[in-house]
C-alpha positions, 0 to 999 in steps of 0.5 A: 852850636860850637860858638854857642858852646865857646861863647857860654863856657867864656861867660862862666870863665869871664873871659872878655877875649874869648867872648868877644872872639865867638860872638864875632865868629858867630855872627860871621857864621850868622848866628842871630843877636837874640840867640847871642844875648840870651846864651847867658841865661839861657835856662829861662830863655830855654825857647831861643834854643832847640833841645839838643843846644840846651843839652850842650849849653848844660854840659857846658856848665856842668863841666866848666863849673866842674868844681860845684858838683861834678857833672850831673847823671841827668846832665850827661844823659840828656847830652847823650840822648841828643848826640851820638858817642862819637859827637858828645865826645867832639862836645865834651873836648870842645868844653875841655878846650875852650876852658883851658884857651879862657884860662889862658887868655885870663892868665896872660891878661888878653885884651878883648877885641885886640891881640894886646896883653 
């Protein structure tokens, strides 16, 4: 779930670096390429993932997109019907951090697959 996480919020960021980082951790990890291609459009690929996954994937719109129109009530319920407290405030600073190292990366100009600038 954290790389698929990483991997959703980079796609929205544009991340290249940060993509290529957590899809190649995923994979290490053994996530499967079907699940790894269709994080990017998940919402009409919503059977690759299980309820609890889709509950993140959309707090990780909702909170990278944050700008759009804020988190959605339904959003961060149905996130917190699928995690406890102590886990969706886990996800929710993994959202935070993986925003913030994508920005970093963009901003320093990180080339993808290299630790060139």
């Amino acid at each position: 779930l954290v790389e698929l996480v990483q991997i959703r919020a980079s796609h929205l960021n544009r991340c290249a670096y940060c993509l290529h980082m957590h899809t190649t951790d995923a994979r290490k990890a053994g996530e499967s390429e079907d699940r790894l291609h269709m994080v990017a459009v998940w919402h009409e690929a919503d059977h690759f993932f299980t309820d609890r996954e889709r509950s993140a994937l959309a707090l990780t719109d909702a909170v990278t997109r944050i700008g759009d129109a804020g988190v959605p009530d339904e959003v961060y319920d149905r996130a917190a019907a699928h995690f406890t407290e102590e886990e969706l405030a886990h996800l929710l600073a993994l959202i935070f951090t993986i925003n913030t190292w994508n920005r970093i990366a963009l901003s320093t100009a990180k080339r993808a697959g290299t630790d060139e600038r």
